[in-house]
C-alpha positions in Angstrom: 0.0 0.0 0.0 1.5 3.3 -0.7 2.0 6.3 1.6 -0.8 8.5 -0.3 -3.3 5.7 0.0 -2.5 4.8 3.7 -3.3 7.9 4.3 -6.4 8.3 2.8 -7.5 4.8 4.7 -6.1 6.5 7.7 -8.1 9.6 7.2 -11.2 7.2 6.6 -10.7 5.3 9.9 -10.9 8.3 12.1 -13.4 10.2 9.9 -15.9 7.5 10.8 -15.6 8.1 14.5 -16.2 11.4 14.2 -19.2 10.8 12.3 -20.3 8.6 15.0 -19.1 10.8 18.1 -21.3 13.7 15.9 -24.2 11.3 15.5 -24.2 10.3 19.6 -24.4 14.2 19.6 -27.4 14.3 17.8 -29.1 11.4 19.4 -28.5 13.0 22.5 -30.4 15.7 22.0 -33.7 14.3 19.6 -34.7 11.9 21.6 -35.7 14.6 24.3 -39.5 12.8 23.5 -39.4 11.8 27.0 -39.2 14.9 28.4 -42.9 15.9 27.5 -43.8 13.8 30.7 -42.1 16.4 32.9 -44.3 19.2 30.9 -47.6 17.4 31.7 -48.7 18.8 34.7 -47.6 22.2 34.3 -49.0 22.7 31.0 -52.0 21.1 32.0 -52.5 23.3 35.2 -51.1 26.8 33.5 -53.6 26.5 30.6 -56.4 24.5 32.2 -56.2 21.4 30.5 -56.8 17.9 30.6 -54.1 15.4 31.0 -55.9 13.7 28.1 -55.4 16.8 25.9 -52.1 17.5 26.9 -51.1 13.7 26.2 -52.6 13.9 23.0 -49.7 15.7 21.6 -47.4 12.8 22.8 -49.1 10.4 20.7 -49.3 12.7 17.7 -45.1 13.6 17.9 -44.7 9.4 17.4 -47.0 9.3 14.6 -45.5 12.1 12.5 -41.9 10.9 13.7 -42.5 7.2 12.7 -44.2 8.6 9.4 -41.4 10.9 8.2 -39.0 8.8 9.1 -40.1 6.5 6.4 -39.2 8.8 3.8 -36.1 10.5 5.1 -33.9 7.7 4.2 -34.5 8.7 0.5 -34.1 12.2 0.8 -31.2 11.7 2.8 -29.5 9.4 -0.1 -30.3 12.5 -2.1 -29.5 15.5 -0.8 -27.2 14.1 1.7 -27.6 13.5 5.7 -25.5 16.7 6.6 -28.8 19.1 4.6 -31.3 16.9 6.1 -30.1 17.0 9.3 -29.5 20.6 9.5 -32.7 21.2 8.2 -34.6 18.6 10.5 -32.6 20.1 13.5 -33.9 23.6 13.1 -37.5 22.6 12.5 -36.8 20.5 16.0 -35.8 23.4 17.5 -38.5 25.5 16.4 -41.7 23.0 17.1 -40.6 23.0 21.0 -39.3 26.3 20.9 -43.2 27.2 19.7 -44.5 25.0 21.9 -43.9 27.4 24.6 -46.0 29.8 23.0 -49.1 27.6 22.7 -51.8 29.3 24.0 -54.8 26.6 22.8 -54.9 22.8 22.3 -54.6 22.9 18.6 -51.4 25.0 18.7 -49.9 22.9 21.0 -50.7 19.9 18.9 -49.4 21.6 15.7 -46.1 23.1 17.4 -45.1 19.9 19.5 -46.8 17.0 17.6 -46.5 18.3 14.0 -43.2 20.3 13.2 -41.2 18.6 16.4 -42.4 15.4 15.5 -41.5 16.2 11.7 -37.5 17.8 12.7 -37.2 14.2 15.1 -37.9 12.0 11.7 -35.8 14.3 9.7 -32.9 13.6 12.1 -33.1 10.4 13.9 -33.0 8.5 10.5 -30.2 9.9 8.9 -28.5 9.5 12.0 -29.2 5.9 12.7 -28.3 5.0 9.2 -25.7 6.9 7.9 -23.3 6.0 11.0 -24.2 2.3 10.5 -23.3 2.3 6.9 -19.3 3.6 7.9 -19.8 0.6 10.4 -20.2 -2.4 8.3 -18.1 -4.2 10.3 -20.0 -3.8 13.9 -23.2 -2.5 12.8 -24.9 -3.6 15.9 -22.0 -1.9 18.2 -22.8 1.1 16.6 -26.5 0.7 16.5 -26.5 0.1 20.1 -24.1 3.2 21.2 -26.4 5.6 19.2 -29.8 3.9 20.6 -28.0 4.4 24.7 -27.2 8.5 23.6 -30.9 7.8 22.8 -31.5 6.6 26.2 -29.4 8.8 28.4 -30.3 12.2 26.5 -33.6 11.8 28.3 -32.3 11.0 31.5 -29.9 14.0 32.2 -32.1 16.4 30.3 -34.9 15.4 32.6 -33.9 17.1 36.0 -32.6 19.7 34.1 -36.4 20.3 32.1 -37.5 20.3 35.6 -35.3 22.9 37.4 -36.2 25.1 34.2 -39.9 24.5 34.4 -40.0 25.5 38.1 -37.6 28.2 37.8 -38.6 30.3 35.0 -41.9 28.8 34.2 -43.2 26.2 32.1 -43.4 28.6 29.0 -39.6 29.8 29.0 -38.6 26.4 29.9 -39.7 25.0 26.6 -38.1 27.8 24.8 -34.9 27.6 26.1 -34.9 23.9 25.3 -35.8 24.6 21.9 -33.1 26.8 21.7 -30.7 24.4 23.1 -31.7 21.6 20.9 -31.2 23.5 17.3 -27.8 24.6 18.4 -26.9 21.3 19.8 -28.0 19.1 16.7 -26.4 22.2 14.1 -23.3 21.5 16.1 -23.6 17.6 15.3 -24.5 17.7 11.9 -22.1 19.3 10.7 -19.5 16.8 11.6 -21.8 14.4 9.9 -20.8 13.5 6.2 -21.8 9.9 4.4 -20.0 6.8 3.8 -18.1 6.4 0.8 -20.0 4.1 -1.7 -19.0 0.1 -0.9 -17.3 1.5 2.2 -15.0 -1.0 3.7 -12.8 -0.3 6.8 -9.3 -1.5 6.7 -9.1 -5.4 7.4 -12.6 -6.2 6.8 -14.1 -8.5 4.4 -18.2 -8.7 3.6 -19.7 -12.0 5.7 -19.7 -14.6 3.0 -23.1 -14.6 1.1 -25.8 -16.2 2.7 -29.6 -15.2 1.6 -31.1 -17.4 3.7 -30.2 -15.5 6.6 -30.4 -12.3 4.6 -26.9 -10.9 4.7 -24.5 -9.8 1.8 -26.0 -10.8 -1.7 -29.7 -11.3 -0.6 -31.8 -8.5 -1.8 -34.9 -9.4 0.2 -38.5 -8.2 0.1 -38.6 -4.0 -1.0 -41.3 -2.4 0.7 -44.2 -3.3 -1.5 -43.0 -7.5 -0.9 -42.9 -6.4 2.3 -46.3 -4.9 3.0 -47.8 -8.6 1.0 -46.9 -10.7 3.5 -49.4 -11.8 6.2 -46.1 -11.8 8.8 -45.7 -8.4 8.2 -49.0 -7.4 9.9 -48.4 -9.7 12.7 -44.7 -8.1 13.5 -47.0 -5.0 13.1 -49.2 -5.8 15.6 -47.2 -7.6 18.0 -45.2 -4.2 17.9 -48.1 -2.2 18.8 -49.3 -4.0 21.7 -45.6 -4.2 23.1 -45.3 -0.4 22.9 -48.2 -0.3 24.4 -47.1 -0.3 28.2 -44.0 1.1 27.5 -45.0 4.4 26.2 -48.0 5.0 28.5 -45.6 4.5 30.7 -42.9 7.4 29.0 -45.9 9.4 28.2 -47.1 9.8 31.7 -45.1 8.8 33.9 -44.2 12.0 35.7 -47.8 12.5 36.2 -48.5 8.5 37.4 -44.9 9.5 40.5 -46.9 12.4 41.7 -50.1 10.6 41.6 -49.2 7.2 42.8 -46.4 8.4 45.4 -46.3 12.4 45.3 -43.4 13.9 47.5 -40.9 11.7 49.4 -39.7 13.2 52.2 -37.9 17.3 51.2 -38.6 16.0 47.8 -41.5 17.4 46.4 -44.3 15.1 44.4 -42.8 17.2 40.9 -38.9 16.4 41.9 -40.1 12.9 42.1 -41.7 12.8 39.0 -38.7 14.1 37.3 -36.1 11.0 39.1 -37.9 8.5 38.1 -38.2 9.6 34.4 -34.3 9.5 34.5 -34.1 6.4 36.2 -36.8 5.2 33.3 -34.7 6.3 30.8 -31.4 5.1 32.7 -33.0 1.6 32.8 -34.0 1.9 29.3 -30.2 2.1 28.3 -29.0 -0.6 30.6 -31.7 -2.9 28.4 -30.7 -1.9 25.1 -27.0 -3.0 25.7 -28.1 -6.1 28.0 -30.7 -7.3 25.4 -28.5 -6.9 21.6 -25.8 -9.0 23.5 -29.6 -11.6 24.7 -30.5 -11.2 21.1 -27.5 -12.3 19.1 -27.6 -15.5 21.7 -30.5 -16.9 22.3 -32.5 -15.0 19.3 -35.4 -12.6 18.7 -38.4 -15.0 19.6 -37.2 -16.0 23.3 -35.7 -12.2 23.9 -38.8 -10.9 22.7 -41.1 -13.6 25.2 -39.3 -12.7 27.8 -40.1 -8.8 27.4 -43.6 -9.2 27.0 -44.0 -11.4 30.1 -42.2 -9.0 32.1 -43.9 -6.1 31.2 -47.2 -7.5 31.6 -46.4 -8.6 35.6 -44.8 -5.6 36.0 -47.3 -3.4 35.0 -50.1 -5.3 37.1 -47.2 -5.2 40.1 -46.9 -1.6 39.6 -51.0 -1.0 40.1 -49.8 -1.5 43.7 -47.1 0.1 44.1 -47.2 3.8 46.8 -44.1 4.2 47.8 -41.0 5.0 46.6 -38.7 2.4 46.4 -41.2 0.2 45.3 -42.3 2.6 42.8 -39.2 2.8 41.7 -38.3 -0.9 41.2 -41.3 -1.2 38.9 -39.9 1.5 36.5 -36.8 -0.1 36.4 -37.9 -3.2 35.3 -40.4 -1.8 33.1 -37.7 0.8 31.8 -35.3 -2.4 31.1 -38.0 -4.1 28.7 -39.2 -1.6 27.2 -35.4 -0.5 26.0 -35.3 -4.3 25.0 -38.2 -3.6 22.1 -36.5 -1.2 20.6 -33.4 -3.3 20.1 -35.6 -6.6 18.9 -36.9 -5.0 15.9 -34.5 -3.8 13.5 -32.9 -6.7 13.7 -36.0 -9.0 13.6 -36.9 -7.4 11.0 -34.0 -7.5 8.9 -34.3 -11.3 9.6 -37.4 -11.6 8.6 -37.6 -9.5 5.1 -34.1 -9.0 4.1 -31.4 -6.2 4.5 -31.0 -4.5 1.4 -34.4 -2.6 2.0 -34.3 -2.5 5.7 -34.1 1.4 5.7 -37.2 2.2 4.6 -39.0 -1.3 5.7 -37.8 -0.8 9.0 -39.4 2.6 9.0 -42.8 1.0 7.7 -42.3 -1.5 10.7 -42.1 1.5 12.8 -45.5 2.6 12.2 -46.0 -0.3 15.0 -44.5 1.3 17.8 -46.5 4.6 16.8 -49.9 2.6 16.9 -48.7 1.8 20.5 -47.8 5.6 20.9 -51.0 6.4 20.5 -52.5 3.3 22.5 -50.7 4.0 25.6 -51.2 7.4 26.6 -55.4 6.8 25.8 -55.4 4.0 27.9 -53.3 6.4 30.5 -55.9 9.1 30.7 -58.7 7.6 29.9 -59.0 4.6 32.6 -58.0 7.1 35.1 -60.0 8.0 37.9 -60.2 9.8 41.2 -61.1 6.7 42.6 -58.6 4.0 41.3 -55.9 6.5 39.9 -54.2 4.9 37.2 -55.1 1.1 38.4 -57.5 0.1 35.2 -55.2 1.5 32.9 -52.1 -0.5 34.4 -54.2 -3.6 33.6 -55.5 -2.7 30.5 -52.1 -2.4 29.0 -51.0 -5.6 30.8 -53.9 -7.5 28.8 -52.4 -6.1 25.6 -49.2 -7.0 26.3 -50.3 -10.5 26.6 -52.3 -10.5 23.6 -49.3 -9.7 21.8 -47.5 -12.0 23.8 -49.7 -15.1 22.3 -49.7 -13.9 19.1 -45.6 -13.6 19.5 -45.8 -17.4 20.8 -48.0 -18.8 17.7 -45.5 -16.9 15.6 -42.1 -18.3 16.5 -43.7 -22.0 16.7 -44.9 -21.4 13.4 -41.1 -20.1 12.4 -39.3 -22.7 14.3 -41.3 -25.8 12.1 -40.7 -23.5 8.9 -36.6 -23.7 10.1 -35.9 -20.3 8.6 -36.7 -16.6 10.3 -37.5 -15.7 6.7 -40.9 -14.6 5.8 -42.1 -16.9 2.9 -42.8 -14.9 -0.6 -46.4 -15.2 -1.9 
C-alpha cells in the first residue's frame, strides 16, 4: 500500500468516528420525547387542561416521527444526511421552541406534535443510518451506542427540564430547550458527512453470502413485498401492543410518581416525578445493551417472550405500588423491557424480510411502535380515575401485552417448524 493511500484509509478510519461521536451528539439531544412527561402537569394546570389533551400531543409527535421517518432515508441518499439534518434540527428546534408559546390545544398539537415530530424524523433517521453504513463491520456496536445517547439524552435532560420549568416557568422552559436543541444538533451535523460508496474499513471483508439468513447478496423483500406478506401485519401488531405499556408508561409517567407516590420526604411530588423519568430512561439504556448481547444469543423470539412477560407482571405489580422504592423498582424493570423492544426489531426485521431494503421497511415496521404511541397514553388518561388512579389503565395495557404475547408465541412455533426466520414470498 502506498504512503498517499494509507493515508487516505487512515483519514477514513478516524473520519468515521467522528461521524459517529457527531451522530451520539445528535441522538442525544432528539430523543428529548421523554421529556414531554415532565411538561404534563404544568402545562395542563397553567392552561387549564386535561391530562388527556395534553397527552394527545405525545401520541401525535410518534405518529409524524415514525411517518417521516419513512421517507427521510430517500431524501437523505439525495440530498445528503449533513442538509437533512440541519434542516430537520432547526424545524426540532422550532416546534418545541413554539411550543412554549401555545396558547390553545390545537397550537400545542401543531407546534409539538407536527413540526417537532416532523425535525425528530428528519434527524433520527439519517442518523441511525448513515453512521451504521461507515460501520459495516460492527453495525450492531454502533447501533447500540447511538440507541444508549438515545436513552441517556432523556435522563440527564430530565432534572434539568425540571429545574427550568420551576424556575422560569413552564413557557420559557420550553423555549430555552428549543433553543438548546437546534444549536446542539447544528453543532452535530455538521461533523456528519456519508460513507463512501461500498465502504469498507481496513481489514474487513463482507460475511460470505448467505440469503437465507439475509446478509451480503440477498436483496430481500422491498417495501411493497414487504407490506404482501401476512407476517408483516403480525410483526406489526405484536409491535403495537408491546409499545403499548412502555409508552403509556414514558408518556405519563411523571404525572403516574406524583399521583401514585407524590413527594418523598424534602422531595417534592414534581422532583419525584422528574427522578424517576431519568431512572426510566437510565433503565432503558442498561436494556438496550443487555438485550442486543440476549439477542444475538439466544434470538429474537425468546428475547422478545421474555419482554412481554415481564412487562405484563410488572405493570399489574406496579397497580400497587405507593411508595417510593417500590415505585421505583417497577420503573426499572419496566424501563429495562421496554429498552429491549427497541433493540428486537431492526434486527427481527431484517431477519425476517431481508437487508438490502431494511431502511425504509424498517421505517414502515415502525409505524407499529406509533400505533402503541398512540395506544398508551389513551389507555393512561382515559382509565384514570379519582377513585382507582391509574389502576384500570395498568391492567388494560398488561392484557395487551399478553395478547401480543400469544400472538408472538403462535409466531415463533410457526417459524421454528418452517426452520428459517425468513418470511415466505407469496
Amino acid at each position: 500500500m502506498s504512503s498517499t493511500t494509507a493515508t487516505v484509509a487512515s483519514s477514513k478510519e478516524a473520519n468515521r468516528y467522528g461521524v459517529l461521536a457527531a451522530a451520539f451528539v445528535v441522538m442525544f439531544f432528539v430523543a428529548s420525547i421523554a421529556l414531554f412527561s415532565v411538561f404534563l402537569t404544568p402545562l395542563s394546570e397553567q392552561h387549564g387542561w386535561s391530562t388527556a389533551e395534553v397527552s394527545l400531543s405525545y401520541s401525535i409527535f410518534q405518529t409524524v416521527m415514525a411517518v417521516t421517518g419513512i421517507f427521510s432515508g430517500r431524501i437523505c441518499d439525495k440530498f445528503g444526511p449533513r442538509k437533512v439534518m440541519l434542516i430537520g434540527g432547526f424545524v426540532f428546534g422550532l416546534g418545541w421552541f413554539l411550543t412554549g408559546m401555545a396558547g390553545s390545544i390545537p397550537m400545542l398539537y401543531l407546534f409539538h406534535g407536527l413540526i417537532a415530530g416532523m425535525g425528530n424524523g428528519l434527524v433520527y433517521n439519517p442518523a441511525l443510518t448513515t453512521a451504521q453504513r461507515w460501520f459495516p463491520d460492527i453495525r450492531g456496536k454502533a447501533s447500540g451506542i447511538l440507541l444508549a445517547a438515545a436513552a441517556i439524552g432523556p435522563a440527564t435532560l430530565s432534572p434539568i427540564a425540571s429545574f427550568l420549568s420551576s424556575t422560569f416557568g413552564v413557557s420559557t422552559a420550553l423555549k430555552i430547550l428549543g433553543v438548546t436543541f437546534w444549536a446542539a444538533i447544528t453543532l452535530g451535523a455538521l461533523f456528519v458527512s456519508p460513507a463512501p460508496a461500498d465502504y469498507r474499513p481496513k481489514g474487513w471483508n463482507p460475511p460470505t453470502e448467505n440469503k437465507q439468513a439475509g446478509t451480503t447478496g440477498d436483496e430481500g423483500f422491498d417495501w411493497k413485498g414487504m407490506l404482501s406478506t401476512p407476517r408483516f401485519y403480525v410483526l406489526l401488531l405484536v409491535y403495537a401492543a408491546a409499545a403499548t405499556a412502555g409508552t403509556m408508561l414514558v408518556g405519563a409517567l411523571s404525572a403516574i410518581a406524583q399521583e401514585q407516590v407524590g413527594s418523598v420526604g424534602a422531595m417534592t411530588a414534581a422532583a419525584f416525578g422528574a427522578m424517576v423519568v431519568s431512572i426510566n430512561t437510565l433503565s432503558n439504556f442498561v436494556g438496550r445493551l443487555a438485550f442486543g448481547a440476549f439477542y444475538d444469543k439466544f434470538g429474537a423470539f425468546r428475547c422478545l417472550s421474555v419482554m412481554l412477560v415481564v412487562t405484563a407482571v410488572a405493570m399489574v405489580t406496579m397497580s400497587f405500588a405507593t411508595t417510593a422504592p417500590f415505585f421505583i423498582g417497577c420503573v426499572i424493570v419496566l424501563g429495562c423491557a421496554f429498552g429491549a423492544l427497541l433493540v428486537i426489531y431492526p434486527p427481527l426485521t431484517g431477519e425476517t424480510f431481508g437487508t438490502t431494503h431494511l431502511g425504509i421497511n424498517y421505517g414502515i415496521m415502525f409505524l407499529g411502535y406509533a400505533l402503541g404511541a398512540w395506544i398508551g397514553p389513551r389507555v393512561a388518561t382515559s382509565l384514570y380515575s379519582e377513585a382507582f388512579g391509574y389502576r384500570n389503565a395498568f391492567y388494560a395495557a398488561a392484557v395487551i401485552t399478553v395478547i401480543g404475547l400469544i400472538v408472538a408465541l403462535l409466531l415463533a412455533a410457526k417459524v421454528k417448524r418452517a426452520g428459517t426466520m425468513r418470511a415466505p414470498r407469496r
